[in-house]
Structures are given as C-alpha cells and as structure tokens.
C-alpha positions as CSV (number, residue, x, y, z in Angstrom):
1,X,5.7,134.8,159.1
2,X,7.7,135.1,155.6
3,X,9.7,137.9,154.8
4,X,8.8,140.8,152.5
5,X,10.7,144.0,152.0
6,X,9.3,147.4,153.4
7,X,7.5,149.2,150.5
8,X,7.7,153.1,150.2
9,X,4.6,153.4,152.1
10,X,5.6,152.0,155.4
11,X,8.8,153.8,154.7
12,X,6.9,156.6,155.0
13,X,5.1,155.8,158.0
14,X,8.3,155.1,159.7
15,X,9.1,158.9,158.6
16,X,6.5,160.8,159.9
17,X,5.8,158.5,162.9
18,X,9.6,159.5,164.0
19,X,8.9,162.7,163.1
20,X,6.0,162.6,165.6
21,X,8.3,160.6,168.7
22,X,6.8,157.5,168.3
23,X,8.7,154.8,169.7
24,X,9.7,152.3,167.1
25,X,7.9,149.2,169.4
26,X,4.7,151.2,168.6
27,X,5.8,151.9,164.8
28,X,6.6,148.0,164.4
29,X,3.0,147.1,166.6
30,X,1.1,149.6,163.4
31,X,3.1,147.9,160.7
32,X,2.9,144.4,161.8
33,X,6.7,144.0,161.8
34,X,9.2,142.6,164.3
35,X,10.6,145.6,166.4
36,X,13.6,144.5,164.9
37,X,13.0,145.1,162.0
38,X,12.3,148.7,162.2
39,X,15.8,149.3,164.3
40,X,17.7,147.9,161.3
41,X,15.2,149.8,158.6
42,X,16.3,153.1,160.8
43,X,19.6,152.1,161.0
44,X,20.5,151.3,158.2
45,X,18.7,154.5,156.2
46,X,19.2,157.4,158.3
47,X,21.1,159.9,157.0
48,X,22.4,163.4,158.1
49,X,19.4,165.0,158.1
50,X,18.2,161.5,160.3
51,X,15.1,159.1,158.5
52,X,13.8,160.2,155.2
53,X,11.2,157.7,153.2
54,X,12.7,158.7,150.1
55,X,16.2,158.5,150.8
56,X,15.9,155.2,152.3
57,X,14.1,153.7,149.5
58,X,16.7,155.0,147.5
59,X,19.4,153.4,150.0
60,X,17.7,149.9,150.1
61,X,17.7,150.2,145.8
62,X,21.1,150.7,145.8
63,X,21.8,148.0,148.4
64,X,19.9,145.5,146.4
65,X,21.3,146.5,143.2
66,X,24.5,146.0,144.3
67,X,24.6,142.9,146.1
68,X,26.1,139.9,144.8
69,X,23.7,137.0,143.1
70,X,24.0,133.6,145.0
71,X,25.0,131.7,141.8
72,X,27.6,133.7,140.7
73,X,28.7,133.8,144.0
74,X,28.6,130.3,144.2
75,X,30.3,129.8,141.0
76,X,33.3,131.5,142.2
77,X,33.3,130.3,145.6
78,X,33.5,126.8,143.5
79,X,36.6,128.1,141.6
80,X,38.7,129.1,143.4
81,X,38.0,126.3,145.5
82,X,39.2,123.9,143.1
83,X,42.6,126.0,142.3
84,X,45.5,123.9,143.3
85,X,47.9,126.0,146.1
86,X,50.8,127.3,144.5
87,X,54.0,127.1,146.9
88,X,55.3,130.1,147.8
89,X,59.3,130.8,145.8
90,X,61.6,131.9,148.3
C-alpha cells in the first residue's frame, strides 16, 4: 500500500466519528487506513477543544509548509561536512 496524505474529508470523518465514540480501530477499518495512522492524525492535530477537521488540516498545512526540502537539506548536510575542524584557541 503507498502512502497518501489524509484529505479534508476523512479529516472530517475522523471528527464526527470521535465525536460519536467510535473507536479509532473502527475509524481506520471505514477509511482503509492503518490504525496507526489515525493515532498519529489525532495526535498530532488535537487541540484544546480536542479533534477539529479544520484545525487539523490547518495544522498538517503548516507542518508541510514548514518542513525542510530534502535537497537543500542535503546540500547543507554536504557543507558543512566538507568544512575542515578548526582547533579550538586556548
């Protein structure tokens, strides 16, 4: 099974599915999603006033907006990698 990101309609599932008491093995069974999955989804997007769909779309934006990109990451992994170790003056 490949990956894909939840899209603002299972997010809302997840919402109102909580809101009802289902358990998130039965909200992950609906979706066709590893268990697991939902756990970090709820997790990772509850707030103070607990799982929101909009919130957490909001949340998972931000989080992707705001992650590194693997070149540039890469690039400066490779930089600083080749910077020779200066000796510490005493």
């Amino acid at each position: 099974m490949s990956y894909t990101h939840l899209c603002p309609e299972e997010r809302y599932y997840i919402e109102i599915e909580l809101k009802k008491g289902t358990s998130q093995n039965k909200i992950a069974e609906a979706l066709e999603r590893s268990q697991s999955n939902i756990s970090r989804e709820i997790k990772r997007n509850t707030g103070q006033r607990g799982y929101r769909h909009k919130q957490a779309e909001d949340f998972s934006q931000e989080r992707h907006k705001n992650k590194p990109s693997g070149s540039r990451y890469f690039c400066e992994s490779l930089f600083w990698a080749s910077q020779p170790k200066q000796a510490a003056k005493t």
